[in-house]
C-alpha positions as CSV (number, residue, x, y, z in Angstrom):
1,X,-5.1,3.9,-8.0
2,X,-6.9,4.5,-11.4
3,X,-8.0,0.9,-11.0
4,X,-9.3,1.2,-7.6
5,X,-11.0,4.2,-8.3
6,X,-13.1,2.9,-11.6
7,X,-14.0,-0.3,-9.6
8,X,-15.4,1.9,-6.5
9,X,-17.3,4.2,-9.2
10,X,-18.9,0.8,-10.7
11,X,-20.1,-0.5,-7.7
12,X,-21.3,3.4,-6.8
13,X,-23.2,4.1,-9.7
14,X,-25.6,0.5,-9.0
15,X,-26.7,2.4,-6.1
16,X,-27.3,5.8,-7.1
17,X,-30.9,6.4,-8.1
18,X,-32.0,5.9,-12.1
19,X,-31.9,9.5,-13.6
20,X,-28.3,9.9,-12.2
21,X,-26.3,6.4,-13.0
22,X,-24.1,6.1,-15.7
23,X,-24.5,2.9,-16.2
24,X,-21.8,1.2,-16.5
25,X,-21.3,-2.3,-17.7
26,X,-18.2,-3.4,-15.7
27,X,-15.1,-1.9,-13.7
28,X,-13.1,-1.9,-17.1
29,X,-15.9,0.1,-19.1
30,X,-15.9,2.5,-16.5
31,X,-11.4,3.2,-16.3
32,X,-12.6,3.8,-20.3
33,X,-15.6,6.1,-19.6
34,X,-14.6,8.2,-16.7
35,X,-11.6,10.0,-18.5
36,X,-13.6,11.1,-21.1
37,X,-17.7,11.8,-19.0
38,X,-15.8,13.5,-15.8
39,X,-11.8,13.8,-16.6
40,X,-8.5,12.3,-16.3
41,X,-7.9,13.8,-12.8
42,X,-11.0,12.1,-11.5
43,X,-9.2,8.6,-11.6
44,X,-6.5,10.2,-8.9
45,X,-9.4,11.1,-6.6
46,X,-8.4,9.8,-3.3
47,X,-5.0,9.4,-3.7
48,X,-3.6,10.9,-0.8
49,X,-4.0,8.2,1.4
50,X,-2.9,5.4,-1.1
51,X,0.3,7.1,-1.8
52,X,0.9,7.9,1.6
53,X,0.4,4.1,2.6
54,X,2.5,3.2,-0.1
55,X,5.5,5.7,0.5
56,X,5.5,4.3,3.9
57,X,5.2,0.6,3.4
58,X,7.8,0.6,0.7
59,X,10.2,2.4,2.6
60,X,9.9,1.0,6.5
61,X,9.7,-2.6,4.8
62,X,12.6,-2.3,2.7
63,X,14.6,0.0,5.3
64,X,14.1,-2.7,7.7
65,X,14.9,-5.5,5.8
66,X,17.5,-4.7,4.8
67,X,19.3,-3.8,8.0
68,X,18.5,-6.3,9.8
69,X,20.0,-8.7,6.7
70,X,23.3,-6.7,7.0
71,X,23.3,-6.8,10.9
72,X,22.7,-10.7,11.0
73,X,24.3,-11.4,8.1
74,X,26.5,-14.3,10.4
75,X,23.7,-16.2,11.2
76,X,24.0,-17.9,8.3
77,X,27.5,-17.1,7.4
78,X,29.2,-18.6,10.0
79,X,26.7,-20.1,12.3
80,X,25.3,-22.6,9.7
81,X,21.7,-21.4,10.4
82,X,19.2,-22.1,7.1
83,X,19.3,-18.5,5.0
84,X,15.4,-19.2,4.0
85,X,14.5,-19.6,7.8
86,X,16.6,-16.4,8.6
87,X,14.8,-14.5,6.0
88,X,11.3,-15.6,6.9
89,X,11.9,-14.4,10.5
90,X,13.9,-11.3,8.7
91,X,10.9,-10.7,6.5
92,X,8.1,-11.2,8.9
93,X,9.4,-8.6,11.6
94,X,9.4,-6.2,9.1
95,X,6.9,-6.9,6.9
96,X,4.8,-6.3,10.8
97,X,6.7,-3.0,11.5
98,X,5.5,-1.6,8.4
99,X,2.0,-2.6,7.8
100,X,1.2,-1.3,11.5
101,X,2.8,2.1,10.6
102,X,1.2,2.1,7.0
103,X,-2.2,0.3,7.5
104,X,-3.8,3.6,9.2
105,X,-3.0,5.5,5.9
106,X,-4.7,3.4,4.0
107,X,-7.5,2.9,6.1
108,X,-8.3,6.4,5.7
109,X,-9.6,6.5,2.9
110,X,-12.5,4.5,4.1
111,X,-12.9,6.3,7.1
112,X,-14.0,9.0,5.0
113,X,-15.3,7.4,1.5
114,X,-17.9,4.8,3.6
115,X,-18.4,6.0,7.2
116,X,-22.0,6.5,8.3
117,X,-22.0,10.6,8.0
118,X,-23.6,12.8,10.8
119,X,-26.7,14.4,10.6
120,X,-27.5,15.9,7.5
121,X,-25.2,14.2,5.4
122,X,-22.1,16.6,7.0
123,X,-19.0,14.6,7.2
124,X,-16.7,14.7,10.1
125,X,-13.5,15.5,8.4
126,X,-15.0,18.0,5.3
127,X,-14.1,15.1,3.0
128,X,-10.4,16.1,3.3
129,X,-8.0,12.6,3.8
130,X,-5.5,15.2,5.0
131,X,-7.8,16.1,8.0
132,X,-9.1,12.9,9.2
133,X,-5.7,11.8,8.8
134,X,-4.2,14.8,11.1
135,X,-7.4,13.3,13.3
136,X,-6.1,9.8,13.2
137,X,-2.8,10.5,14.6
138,X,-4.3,13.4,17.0
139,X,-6.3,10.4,18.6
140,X,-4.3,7.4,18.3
141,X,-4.7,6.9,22.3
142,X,-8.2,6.3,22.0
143,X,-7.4,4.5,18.4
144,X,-5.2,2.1,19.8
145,X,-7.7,-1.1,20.0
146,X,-9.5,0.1,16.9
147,X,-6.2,0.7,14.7
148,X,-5.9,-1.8,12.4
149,X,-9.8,-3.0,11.7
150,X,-9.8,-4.8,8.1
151,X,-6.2,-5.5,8.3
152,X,-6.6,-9.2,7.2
153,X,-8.9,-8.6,4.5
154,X,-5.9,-5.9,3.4
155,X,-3.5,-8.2,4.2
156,X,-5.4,-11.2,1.6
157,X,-6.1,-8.6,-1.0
158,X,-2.2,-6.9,-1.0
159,X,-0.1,-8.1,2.0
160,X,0.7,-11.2,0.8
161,X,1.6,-10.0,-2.8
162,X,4.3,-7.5,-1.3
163,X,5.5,-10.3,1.2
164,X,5.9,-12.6,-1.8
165,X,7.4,-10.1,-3.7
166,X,10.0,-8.6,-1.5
167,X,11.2,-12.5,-1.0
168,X,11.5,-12.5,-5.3
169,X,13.3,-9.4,-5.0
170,X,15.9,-10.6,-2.0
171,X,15.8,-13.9,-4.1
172,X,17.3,-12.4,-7.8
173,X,19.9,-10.4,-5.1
174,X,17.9,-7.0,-5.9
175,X,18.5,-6.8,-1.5
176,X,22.3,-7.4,-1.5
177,X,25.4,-5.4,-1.0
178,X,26.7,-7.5,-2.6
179,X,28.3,-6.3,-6.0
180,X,28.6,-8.7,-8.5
181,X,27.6,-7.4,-12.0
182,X,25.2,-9.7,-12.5
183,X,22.8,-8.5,-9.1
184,X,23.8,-5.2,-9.4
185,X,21.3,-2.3,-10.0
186,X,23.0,-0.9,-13.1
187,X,22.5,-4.4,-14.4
188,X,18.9,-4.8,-13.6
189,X,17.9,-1.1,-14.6
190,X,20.5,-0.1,-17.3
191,X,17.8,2.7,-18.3
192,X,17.5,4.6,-14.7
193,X,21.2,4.4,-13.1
194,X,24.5,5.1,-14.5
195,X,26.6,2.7,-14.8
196,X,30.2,2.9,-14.0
């Protein structure tokens, strides 16, 4: 989030008018600047919506995944189907579920960041993420073929990252109830759980 937010303040700044840029040289200069010129909370401006989109990606994904792997476990089991084929239809299905259900929390964020304004400058939503997103769901009926605009360009920038990642993570048996020491939690994390 700190990231995102110095690399939109770069690109802001070019177009803000002489006597009020910063000037700053790249995104990096400006994650070094801005903590010290505006404050370290102004680096967590905007993070409702990312956090939000996070919280529910991570969880539906994950949630999903992994009941379906336990539910259809005897696909390849017992009925000699290929495990990687299994999981790439596992994977996909909800990988779909929960970009669908997090995209619109993400995409908030530009709803109210880059929007054309009303007259006068007056946003729609008081700048609040919290009210356009209450506006989002309000009017998802007239949202619904309008819903996921700039979904592939999210999808090429994270989507595939998380897809590849959740496959590394079902891969080292981080996604298995199965409880051998060596792909157990306590194993993996000795620091954060207690192991028994």
């Amino acid at each position: 989030m700190p990231f995102e937010t110095a690399r939109r303040a770069y690109y802001a700044d070019k177009t803000w008018p002489l006597e009020l840029r910063r000037n700053y040289k790249s995104p990096l200069q400006a994650l070094i600047r801005i903590p010290f010129e505006e404050g370290p909370a102004y680096l967590f401006r905007g993070g409702f919506p990312i956090a939000a989109h996070q919280f529910l990606f991570w969880t539906t994904y994950c949630t999903i995944y992994t009941f379906h792997k336990d539910k259809y476990f005897w696909l390849w089991q017992y009925q000699d189907f290929s495990y990687d084929w299994c999981k790439f239809l596992n994977q996909s299905i909800s990988f779909g579920i929960a970009s669908v259900i997090a995209y619109p929390a993400y995409y908030i964020r530009e709803m109210v960041d880059l929007w054309p304004k009303e007259r006068g400058g007056h946003c729609t939503w008081d700048n609040s993420y919290r009210k356009a997103f209450k506006w989002q769901i309000e009017n998802m009926d007239i949202l619904f073929y309008n819903f996921l605009p700039g979904y592939w360009t999210w999808f090429k920038r994270y989507g595939a990252l998380y897809f590849g990642a959740l496959w590394l993570a079902d891969n080292l048996g981080m996604l298995s109830n199965c409880n051998e020491a060596f792909n157990s939690l306590e194993v993996q994390f000795p620091i954060f759980v207690e192991s028994s």
